[in-house]
C-alpha positions as CSV (number, residue, x, y, z in Angstrom):
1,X,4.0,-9.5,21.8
2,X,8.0,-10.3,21.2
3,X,8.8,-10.3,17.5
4,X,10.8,-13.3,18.6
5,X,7.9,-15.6,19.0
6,X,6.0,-15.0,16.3
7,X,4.3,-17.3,13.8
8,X,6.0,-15.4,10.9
9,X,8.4,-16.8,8.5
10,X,12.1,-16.9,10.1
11,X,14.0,-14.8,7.4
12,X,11.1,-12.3,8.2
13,X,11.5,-12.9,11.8
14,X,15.4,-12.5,11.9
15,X,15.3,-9.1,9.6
16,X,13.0,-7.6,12.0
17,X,14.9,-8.5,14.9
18,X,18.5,-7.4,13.3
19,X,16.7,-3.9,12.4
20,X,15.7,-3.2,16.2
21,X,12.0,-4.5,16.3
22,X,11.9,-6.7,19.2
23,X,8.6,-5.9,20.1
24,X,4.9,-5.2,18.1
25,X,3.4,-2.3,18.7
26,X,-0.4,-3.1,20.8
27,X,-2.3,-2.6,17.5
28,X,0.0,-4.9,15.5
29,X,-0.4,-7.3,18.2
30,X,-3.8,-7.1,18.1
31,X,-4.0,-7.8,14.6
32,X,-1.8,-11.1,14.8
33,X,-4.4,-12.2,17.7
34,X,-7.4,-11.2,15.4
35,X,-5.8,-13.7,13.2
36,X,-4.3,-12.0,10.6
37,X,-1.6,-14.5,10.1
38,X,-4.2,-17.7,9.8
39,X,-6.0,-15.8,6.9
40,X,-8.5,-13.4,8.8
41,X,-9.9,-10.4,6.8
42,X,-9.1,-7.0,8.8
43,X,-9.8,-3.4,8.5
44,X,-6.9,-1.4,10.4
45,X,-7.8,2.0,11.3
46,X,-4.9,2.9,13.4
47,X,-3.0,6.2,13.3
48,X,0.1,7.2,11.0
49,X,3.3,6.0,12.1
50,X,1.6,3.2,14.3
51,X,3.0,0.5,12.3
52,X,0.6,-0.3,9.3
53,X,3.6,-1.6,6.9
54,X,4.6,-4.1,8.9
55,X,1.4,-5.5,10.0
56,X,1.1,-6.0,5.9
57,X,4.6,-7.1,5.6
58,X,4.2,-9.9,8.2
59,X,0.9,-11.4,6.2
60,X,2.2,-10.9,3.1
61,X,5.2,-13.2,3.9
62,X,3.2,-15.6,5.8
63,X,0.9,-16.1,2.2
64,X,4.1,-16.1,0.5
65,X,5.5,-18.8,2.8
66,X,2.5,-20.9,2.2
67,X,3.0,-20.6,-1.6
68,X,0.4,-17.6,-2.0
69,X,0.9,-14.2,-4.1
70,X,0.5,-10.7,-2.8
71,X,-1.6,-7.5,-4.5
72,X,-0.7,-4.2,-2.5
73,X,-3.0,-1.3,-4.1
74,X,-1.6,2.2,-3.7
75,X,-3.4,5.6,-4.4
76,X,-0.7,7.1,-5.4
77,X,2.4,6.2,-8.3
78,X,5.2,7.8,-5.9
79,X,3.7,5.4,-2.5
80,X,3.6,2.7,-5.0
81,X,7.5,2.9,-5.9
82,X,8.2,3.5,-1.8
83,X,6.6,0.5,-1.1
84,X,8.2,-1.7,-4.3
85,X,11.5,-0.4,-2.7
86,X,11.0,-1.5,1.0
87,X,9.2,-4.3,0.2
88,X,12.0,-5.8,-2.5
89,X,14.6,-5.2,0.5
90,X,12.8,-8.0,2.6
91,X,14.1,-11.2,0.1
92,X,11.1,-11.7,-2.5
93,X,10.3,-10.8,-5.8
94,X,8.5,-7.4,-5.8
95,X,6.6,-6.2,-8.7
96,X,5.6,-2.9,-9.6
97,X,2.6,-1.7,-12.1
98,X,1.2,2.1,-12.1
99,X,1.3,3.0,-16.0
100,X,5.3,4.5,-15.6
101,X,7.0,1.3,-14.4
102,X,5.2,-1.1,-16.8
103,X,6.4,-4.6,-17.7
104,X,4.3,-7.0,-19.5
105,X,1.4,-7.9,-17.6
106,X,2.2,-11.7,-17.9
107,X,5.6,-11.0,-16.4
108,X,4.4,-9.3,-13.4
109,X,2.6,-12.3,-12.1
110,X,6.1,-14.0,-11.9
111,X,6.5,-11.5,-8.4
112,X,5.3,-12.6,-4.8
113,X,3.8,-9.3,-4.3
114,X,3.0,-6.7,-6.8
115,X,2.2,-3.1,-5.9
116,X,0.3,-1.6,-8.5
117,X,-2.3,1.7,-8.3
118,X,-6.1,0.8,-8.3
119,X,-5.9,2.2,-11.7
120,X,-3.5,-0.1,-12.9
121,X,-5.3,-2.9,-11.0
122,X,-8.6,-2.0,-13.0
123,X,-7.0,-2.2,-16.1
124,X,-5.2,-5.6,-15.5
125,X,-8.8,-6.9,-14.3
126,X,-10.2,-5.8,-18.2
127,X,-7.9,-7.1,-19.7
128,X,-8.1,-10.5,-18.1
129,X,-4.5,-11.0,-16.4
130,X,-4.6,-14.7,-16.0
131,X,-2.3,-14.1,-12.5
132,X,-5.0,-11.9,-10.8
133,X,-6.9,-15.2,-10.2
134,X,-3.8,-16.5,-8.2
135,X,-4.1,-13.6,-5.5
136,X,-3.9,-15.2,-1.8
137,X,-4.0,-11.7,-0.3
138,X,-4.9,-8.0,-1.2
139,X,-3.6,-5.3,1.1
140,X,-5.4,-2.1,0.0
141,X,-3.2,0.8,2.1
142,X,-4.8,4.3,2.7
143,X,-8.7,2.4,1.9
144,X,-10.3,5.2,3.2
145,X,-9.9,6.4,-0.1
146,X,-13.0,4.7,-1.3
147,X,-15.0,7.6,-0.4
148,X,-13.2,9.6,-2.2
149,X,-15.1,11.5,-5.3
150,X,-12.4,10.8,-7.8
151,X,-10.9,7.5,-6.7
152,X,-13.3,6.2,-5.0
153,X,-15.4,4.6,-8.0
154,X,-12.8,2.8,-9.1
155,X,-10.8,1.5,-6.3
156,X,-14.4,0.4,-4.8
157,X,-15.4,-1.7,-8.3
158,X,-11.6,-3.6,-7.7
159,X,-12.5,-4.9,-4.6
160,X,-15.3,-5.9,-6.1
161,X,-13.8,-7.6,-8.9
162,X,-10.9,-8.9,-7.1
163,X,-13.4,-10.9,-4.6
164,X,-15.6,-12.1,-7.1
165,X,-12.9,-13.2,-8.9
166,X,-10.9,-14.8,-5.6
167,X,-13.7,-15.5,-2.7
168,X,-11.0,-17.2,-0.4
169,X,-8.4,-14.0,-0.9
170,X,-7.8,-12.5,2.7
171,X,-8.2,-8.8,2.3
172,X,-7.0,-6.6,4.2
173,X,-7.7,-2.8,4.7
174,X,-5.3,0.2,6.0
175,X,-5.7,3.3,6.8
176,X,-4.9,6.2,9.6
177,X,-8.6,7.7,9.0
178,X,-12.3,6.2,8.3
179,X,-15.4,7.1,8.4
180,X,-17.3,4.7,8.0
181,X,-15.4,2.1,9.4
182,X,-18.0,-0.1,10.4
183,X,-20.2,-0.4,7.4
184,X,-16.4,-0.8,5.2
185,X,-15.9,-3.6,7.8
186,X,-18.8,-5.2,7.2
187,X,-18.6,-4.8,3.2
188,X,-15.2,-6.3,3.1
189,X,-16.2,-8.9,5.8
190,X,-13.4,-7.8,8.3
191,X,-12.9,-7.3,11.9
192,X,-12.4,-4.0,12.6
């Protein structure tokens, strides 16, 4: 699929072109034709280095475009503040919440996307963050992560919360490795 006809926002379109992607990758492809872009939730399960940023990039900016707002959980403080950086060089307002970066939780809602850790994401959900409720789309990157002993718990109960809270929020789901990759698909309601 040729970058050039995509159904993405133009500035998008014309940064990806002018950095030297003229051309999606097959499982990128595939998620625009799974419809990604129209709203579709999606568990990705394709290797590292296969292109997983982008494929959130491109419906991020689409829900941007349409006037929606963007929560990219991370499990980690030092991905949240790599993704913050390329993110805020693609001309929006990028957030950042993981307990070192904090600004007042009001203020980060004033962002069209906002990277925070699960962690972070639990606490704004306690403390009732009025802008959680204006979520359009949740990208959770390495999801896999919910099986995880430590992490797990936590990140799983934010879903959770975050659907409950926002039942027509795409969600989509990244990672290079799943188990269960079926039975997360069918939790989160996503092709795989």
């Amino acid at each position: 699929m040729l970058t050039e006809t995509l159904p993405i926002p133009q500035n998008l379109r014309e940064r990806y072109l002018a950095g030297g992607i003229g051309e999606l990758y097959p499982p990128q492809a595939e998620c625009v034709q799974r419809g990604m872009l129209e709203g579709k939730n999606l568990l990705v399960a394709i290797p590292t280095a296969s292109g997983k940023t982008l494929i959130a990039e491109m419906a991020m900016h689409t829900r941007i475009a349409g006037g929606g707002k963007c929560l990219y959980i991370v499990p980690l403080k030092a991905l949240a503040s790599e993704k913050f950086d390329e993110f805020g060089n693609k001309g929006v307002r990028v957030g950042i919440a993981t307990g070192d970066f904090d600004r007042r939780d009001d203020t980060l809602g004033r962002n069209d996307i906002i990277v925070a850790t699960s962690e972070k994401v639990d606490s704004l959900l306690r403390n009732n963050t009025r802008w959680i409720s204006e979520i359009t789309l949740l990208v959770i990157d390495e999801i896999h992560l919910i099986d995880s002993e430590h992490r797990g718990p936590t990140l799983e109960m934010v879903i959770a919360k975050l659907r409950c809270r926002n039942p027509e929020m795409q969600v989509i789901g990244l990672s290079a490795t799943i188990g269960n990759s079926g039975l997360l698909a069918g939790w989160l309601d996503a092709e795989l």
